[in-house]
C-alpha atoms as a printed R data frame, in Angstrom:
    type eleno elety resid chain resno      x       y       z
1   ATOM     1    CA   UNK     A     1 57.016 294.832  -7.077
2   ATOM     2    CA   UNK     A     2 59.348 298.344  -7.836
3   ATOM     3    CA   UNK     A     3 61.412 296.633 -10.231
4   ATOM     4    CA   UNK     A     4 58.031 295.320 -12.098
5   ATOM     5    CA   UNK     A     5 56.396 298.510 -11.909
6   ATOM     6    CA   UNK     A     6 59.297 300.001 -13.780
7   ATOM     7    CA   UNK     A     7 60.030 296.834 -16.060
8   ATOM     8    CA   UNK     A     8 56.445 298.137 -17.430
9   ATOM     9    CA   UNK     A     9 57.584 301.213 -18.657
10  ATOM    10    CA   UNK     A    10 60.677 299.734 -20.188
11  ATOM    11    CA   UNK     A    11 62.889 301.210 -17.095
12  ATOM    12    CA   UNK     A    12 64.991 299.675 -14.822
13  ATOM    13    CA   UNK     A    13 65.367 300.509 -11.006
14  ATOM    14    CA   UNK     A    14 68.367 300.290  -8.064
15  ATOM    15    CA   UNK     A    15 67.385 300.873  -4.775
16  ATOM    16    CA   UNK     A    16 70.713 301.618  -2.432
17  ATOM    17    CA   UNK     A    17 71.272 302.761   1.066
18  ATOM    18    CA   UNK     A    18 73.955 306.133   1.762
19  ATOM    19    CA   UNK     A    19 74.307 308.916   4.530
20  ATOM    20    CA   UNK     A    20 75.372 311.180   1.642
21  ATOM    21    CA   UNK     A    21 71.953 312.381   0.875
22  ATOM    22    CA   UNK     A    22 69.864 315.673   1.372
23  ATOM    23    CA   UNK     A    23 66.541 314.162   2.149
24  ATOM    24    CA   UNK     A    24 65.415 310.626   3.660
25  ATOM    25    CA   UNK     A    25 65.033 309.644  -0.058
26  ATOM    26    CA   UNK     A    26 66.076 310.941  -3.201
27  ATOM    27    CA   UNK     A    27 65.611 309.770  -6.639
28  ATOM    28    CA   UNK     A    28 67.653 310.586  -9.683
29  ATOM    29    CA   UNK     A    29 68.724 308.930 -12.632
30  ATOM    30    CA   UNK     A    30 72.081 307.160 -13.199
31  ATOM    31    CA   UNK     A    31 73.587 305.630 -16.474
32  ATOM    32    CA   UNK     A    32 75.926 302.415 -16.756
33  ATOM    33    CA   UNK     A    33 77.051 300.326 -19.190
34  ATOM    34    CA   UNK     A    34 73.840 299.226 -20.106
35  ATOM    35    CA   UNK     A    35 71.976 303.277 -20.609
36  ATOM    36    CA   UNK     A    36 70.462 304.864 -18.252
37  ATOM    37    CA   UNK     A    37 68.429 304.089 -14.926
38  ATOM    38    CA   UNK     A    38 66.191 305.381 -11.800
39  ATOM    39    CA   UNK     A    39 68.622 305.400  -8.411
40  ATOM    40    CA   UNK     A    40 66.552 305.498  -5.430
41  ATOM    41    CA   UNK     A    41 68.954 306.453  -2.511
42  ATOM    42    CA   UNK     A    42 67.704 306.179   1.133
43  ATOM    43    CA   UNK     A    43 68.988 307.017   4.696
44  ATOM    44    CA   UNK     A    44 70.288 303.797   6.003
45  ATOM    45    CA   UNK     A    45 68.733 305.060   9.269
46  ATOM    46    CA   UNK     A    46 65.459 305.526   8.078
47  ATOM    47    CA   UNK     A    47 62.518 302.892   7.506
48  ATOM    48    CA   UNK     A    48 61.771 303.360   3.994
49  ATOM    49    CA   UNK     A    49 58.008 302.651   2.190
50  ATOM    50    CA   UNK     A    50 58.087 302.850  -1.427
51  ATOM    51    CA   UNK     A    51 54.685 302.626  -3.207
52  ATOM    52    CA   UNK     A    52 53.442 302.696  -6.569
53  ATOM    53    CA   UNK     A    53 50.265 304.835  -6.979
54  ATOM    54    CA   UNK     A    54 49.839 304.515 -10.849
55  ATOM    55    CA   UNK     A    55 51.150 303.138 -14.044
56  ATOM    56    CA   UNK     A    56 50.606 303.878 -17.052
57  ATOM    57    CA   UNK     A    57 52.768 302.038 -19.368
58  ATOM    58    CA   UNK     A    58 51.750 303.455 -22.588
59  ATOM    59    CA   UNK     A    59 52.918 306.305 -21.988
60  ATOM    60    CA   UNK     A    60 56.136 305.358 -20.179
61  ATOM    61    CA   UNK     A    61 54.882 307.083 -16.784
62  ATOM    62    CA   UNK     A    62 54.470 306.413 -13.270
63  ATOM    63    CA   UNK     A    63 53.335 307.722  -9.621
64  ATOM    64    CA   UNK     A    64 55.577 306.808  -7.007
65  ATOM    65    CA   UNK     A    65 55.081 307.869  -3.427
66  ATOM    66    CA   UNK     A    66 58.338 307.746  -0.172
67  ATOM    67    CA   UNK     A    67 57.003 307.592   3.217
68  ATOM    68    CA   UNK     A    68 59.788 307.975   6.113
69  ATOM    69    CA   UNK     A    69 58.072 308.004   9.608
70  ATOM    70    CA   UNK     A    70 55.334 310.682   8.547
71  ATOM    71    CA   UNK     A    71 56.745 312.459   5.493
72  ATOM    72    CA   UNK     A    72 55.510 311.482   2.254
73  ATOM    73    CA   UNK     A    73 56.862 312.692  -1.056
74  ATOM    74    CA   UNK     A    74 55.065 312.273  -4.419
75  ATOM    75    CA   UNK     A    75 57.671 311.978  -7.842
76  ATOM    76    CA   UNK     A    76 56.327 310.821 -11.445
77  ATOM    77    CA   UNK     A    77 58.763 308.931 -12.940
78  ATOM    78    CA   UNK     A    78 58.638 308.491 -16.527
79  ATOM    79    CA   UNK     A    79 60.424 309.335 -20.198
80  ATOM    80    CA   UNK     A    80 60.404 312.473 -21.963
81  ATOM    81    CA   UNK     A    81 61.392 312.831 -25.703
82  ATOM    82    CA   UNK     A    82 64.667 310.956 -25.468
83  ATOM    83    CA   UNK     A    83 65.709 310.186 -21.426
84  ATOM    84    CA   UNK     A    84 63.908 309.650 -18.576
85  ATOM    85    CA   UNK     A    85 63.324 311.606 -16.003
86  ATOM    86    CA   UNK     A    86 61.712 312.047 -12.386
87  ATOM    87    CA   UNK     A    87 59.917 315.390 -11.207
88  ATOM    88    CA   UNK     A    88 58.858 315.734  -7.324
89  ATOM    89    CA   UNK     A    89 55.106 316.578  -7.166
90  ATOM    90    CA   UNK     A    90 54.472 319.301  -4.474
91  ATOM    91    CA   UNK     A    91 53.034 318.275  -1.387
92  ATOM    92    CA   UNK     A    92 50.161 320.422  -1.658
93  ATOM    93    CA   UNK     A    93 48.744 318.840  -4.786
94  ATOM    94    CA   UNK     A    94 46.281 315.969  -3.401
95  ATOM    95    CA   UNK     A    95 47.325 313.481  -6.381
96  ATOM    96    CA   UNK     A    96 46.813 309.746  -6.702
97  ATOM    97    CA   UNK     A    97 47.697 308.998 -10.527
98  ATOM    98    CA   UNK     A    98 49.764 309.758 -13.153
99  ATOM    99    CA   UNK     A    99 47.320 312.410 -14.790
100 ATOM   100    CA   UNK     A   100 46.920 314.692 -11.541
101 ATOM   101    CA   UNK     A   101 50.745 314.750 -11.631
102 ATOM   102    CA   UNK     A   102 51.422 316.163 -14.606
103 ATOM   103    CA   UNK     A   103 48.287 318.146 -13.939
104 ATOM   104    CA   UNK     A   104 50.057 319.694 -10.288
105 ATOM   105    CA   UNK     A   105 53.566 320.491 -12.374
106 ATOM   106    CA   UNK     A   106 51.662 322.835 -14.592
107 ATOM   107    CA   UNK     A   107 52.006 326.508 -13.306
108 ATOM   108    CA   UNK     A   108 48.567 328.174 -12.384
109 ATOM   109    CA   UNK     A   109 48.987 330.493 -15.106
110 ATOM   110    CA   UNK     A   110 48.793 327.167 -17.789
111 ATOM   111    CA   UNK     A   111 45.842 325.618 -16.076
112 ATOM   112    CA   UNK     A   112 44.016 328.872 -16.442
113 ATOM   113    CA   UNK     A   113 45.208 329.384 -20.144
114 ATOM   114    CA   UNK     A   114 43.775 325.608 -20.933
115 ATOM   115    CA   UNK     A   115 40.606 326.752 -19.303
116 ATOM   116    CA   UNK     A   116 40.303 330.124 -21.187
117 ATOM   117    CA   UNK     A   117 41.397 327.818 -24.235
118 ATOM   118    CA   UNK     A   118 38.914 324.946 -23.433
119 ATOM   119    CA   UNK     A   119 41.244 322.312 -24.280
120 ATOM   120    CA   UNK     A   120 40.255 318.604 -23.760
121 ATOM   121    CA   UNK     A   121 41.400 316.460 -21.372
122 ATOM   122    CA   UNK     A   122 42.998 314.190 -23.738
123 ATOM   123    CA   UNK     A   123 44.959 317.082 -25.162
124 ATOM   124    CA   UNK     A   124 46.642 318.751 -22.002
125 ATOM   125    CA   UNK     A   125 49.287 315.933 -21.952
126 ATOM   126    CA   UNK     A   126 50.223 316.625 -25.584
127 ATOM   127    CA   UNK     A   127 53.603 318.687 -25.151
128 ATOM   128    CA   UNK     A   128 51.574 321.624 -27.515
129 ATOM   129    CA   UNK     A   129 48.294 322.787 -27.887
130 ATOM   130    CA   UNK     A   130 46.598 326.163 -28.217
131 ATOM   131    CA   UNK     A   131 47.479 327.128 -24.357
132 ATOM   132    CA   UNK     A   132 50.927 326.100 -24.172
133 ATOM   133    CA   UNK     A   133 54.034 324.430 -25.948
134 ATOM   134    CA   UNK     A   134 56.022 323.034 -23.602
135 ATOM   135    CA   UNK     A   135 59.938 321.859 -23.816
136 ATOM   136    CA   UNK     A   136 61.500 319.762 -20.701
137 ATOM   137    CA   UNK     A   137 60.325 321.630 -17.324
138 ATOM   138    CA   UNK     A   138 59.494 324.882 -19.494
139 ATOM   139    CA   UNK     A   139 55.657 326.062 -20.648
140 ATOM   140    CA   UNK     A   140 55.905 328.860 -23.316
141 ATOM   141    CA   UNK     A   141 52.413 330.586 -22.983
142 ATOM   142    CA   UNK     A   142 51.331 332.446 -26.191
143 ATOM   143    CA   UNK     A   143 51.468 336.383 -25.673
144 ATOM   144    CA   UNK     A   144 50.474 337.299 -29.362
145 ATOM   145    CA   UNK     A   145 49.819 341.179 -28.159
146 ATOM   146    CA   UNK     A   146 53.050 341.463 -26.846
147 ATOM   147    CA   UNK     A   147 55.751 344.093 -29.019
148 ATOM   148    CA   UNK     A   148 59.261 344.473 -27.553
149 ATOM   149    CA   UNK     A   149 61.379 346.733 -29.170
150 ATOM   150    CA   UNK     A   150 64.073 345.515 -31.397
151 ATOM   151    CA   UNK     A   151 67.076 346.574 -28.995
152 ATOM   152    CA   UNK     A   152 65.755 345.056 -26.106
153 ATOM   153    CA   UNK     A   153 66.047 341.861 -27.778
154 ATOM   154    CA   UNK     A   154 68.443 339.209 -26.222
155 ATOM   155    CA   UNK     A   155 70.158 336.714 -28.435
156 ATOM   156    CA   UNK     A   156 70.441 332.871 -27.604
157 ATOM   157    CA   UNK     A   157 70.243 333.384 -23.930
158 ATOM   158    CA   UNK     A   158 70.048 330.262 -21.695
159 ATOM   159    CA   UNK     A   159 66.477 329.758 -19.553
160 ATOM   160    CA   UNK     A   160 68.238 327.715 -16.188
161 ATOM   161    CA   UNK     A   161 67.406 326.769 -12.996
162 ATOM   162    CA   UNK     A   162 70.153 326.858 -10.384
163 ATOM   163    CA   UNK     A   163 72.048 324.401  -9.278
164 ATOM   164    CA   UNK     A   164 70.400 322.141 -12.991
165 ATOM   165    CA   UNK     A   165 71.817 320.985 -15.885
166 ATOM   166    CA   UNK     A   166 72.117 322.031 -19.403
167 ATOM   167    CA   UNK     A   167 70.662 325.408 -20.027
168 ATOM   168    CA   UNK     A   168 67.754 325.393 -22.534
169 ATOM   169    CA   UNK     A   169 68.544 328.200 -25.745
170 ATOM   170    CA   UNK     A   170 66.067 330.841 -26.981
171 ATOM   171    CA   UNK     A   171 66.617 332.232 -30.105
172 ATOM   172    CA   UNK     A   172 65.052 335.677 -28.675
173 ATOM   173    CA   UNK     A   173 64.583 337.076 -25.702
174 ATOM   174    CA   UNK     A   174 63.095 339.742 -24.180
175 ATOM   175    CA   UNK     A   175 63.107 340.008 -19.953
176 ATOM   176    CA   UNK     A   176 61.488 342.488 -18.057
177 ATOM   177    CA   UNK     A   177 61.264 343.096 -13.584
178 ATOM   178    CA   UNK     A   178 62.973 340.512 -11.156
179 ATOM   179    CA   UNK     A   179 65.298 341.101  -8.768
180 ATOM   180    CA   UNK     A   180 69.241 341.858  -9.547
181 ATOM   181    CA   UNK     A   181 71.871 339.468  -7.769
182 ATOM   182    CA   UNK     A   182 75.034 338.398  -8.551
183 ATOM   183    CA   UNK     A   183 75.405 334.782  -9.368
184 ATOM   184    CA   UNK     A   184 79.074 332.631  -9.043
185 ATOM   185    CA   UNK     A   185 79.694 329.293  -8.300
186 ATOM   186    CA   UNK     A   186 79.865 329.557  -4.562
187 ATOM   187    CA   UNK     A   187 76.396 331.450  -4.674
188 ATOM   188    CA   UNK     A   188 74.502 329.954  -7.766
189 ATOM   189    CA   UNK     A   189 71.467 331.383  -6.351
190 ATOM   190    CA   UNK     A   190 72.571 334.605  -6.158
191 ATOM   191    CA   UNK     A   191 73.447 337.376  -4.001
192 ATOM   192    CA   UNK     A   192 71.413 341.144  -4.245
193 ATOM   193    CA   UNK     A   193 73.562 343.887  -3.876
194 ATOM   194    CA   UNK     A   194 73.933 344.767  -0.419
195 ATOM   195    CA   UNK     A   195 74.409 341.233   0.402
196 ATOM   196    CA   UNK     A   196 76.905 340.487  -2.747
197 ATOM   197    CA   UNK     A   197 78.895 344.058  -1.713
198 ATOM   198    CA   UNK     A   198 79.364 343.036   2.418
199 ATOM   199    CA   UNK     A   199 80.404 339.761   1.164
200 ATOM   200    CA   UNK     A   200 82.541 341.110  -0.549
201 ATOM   201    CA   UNK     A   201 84.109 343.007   2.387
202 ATOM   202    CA   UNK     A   202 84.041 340.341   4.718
203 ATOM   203    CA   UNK     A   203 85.547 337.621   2.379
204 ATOM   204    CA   UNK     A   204 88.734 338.531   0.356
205 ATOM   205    CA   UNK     A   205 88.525 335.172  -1.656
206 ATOM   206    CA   UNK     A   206 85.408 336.255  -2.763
207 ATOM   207    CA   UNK     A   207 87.076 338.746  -5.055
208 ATOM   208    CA   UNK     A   208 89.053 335.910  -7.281
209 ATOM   209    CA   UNK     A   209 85.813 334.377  -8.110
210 ATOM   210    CA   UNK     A   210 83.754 335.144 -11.580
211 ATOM   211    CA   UNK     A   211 80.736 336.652 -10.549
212 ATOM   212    CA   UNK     A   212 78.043 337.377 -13.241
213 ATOM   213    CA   UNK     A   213 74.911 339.723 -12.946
214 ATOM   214    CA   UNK     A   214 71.322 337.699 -13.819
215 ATOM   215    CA   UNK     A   215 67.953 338.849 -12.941
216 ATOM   216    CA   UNK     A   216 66.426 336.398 -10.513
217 ATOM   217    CA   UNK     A   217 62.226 335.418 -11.239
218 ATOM   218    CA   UNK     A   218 62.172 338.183 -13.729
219 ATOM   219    CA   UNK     A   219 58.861 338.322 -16.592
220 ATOM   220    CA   UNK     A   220 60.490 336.346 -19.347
221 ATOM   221    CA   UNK     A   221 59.355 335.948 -22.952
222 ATOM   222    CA   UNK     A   222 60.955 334.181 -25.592
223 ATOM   223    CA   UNK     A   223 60.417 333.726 -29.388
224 ATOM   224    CA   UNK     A   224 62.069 331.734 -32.070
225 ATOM   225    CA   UNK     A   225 64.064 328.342 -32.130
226 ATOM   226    CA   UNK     A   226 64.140 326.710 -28.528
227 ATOM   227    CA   UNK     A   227 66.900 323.807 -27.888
228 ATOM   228    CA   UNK     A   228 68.409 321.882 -26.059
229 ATOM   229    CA   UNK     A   229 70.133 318.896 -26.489
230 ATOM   230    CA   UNK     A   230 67.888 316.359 -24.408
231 ATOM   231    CA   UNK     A   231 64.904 317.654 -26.564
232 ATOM   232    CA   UNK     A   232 63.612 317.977 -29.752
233 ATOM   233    CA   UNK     A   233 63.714 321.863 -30.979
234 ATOM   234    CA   UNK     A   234 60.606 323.944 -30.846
235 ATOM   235    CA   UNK     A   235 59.851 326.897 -32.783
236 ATOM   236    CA   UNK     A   236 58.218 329.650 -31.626
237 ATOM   237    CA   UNK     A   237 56.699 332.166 -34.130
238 ATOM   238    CA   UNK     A   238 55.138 334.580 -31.604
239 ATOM   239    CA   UNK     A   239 56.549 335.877 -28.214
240 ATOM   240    CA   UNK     A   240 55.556 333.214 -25.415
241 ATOM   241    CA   UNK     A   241 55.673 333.674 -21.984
242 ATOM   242    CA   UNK     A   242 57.883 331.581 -20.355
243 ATOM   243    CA   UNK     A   243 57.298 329.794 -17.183
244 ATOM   244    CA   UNK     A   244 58.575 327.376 -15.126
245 ATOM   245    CA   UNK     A   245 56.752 323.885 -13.829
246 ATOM   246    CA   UNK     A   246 56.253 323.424 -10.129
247 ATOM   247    CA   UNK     A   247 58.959 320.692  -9.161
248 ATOM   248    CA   UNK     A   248 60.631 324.116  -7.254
249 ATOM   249    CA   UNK     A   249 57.620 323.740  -4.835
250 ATOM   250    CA   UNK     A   250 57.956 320.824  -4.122
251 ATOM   251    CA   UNK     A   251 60.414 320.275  -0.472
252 ATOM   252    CA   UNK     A   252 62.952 318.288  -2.507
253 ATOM   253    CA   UNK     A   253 63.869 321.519  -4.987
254 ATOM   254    CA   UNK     A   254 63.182 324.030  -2.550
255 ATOM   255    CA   UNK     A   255 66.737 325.253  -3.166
256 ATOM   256    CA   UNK     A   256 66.132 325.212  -6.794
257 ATOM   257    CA   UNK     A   257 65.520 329.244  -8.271
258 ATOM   258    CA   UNK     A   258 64.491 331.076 -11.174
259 ATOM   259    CA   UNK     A   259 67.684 332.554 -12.781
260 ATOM   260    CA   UNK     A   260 67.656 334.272 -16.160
């Protein structure tokens, strides 16, 4: 029943068993010789229920819900643009199909903008309208007030999450508050000062690492040419706001920062 669920969307599905996981399940998505493909990994040690909430083949999505013991998690499987993908749904958002997911991953901040905007239902999947453009996991909210002065502007800076893939590019950017930490590749989410210093002092090896300064959560506003290579370009002609969706809530990305 998996495997048909998926065949609907045009996606195929491998379900296999490994101690080498973070969670009792995890899904993520695999390629072979025949493209790309959802991998559903599960503790060998756990009994695992898999259920499929919602399909909607159409639009190459569905709602898929893991329940070990008493746990449940929520993920919406589906394709984006040019791959597919899989986003966990947090566990506070009371969902049951595909639209109330992709509702839940919207930040607060977007909800309200589409209900300042009064934008239709049938219009707040579209990756742009009035309230938001969005690109991957990113919303850019329109902030058509907003002046930043010309030497505060940043040039093609990446917009990343730690510990995620390829970096998404803004043309211009302009970032303002957060906290400062120091980010390397044994601490990807970053270290403040104090913290980043006594390391420092009570780990010589830390030294002969590369440690770069980033702003962690910081007010971020971008404007210009967005890319990325799993996504079609977007161009912004106004400063947006940027914001991230609400996978990070979610138990299965609570590792998963804000890094700028």
């Amino acid at each position: 029943m998996l495997e048909k669920a998926f065949l609907k969307l045009g996606a195929r599905v491998r379900i296999e068993a490994s101690e080498r996981i973070p969670a009792p399940v995890t899904i993520d998505i695999d390629r072979d010789h025949r493209g790309e493909f959802f991998l559903l990994k599960h503790s060998p040690q756990s009994v695992l229920d898999l259920t499929v909430l919602n399909v909607r083949p159409k639009e190459r999505h569905l709602l898929l819900m893991s329940r070990v013991g008493k746990e449940k998690q929520k993920f919406l499987c589906g394709h984006d643009e040019r791959h597919w993908f899989v986003a966990a749904i947090p566990e506070s958002a009371p969902v049951s199909n595909v639209a109330q997911a992709m509702d839940a991953l919207k930040p607060q901040e977007v909800r309200e903008r589409e209900e300042r905007s009064a934008i239709r239902g049938k219009d707040r999947d579209r990756r742009r309208n009035s309230a938001f453009t969005r690109q991957g996991e990113w919303f850019f909210v329109p902030e058509p007030d907003l002046r930043v002065p010309e030497q505060l502007i940043l040039k093609g800076e990446p917009l990343v999450r730690s510990r995620m893939g390829k970096p998404h590019i803004a043309e211009d950017c302009y970032c303002i508050g957060g906290e400062f930490v120091y980010v390397s590749r044994l601490a990807p989410e970053g270290l403040t000062e104090g913290v980043y210093r006594q390391r420092l002092r009570d780990d010589p090896s830390a030294r002969r690492l590369t440690w770069t300064t980033m702003r962690r959560n910081p007010r971020v506003y971008v404007r210009g040419r967005i890319s990325h290579p799993d996504h079609q370009t977007v161009v912004l002609t106004q400063w947006h706001r940027v914001y991230m969706n609400t996978e990070t809530q979610a138990k299965a990305n609570a590792a998963v920062v804000f890094l700028d």
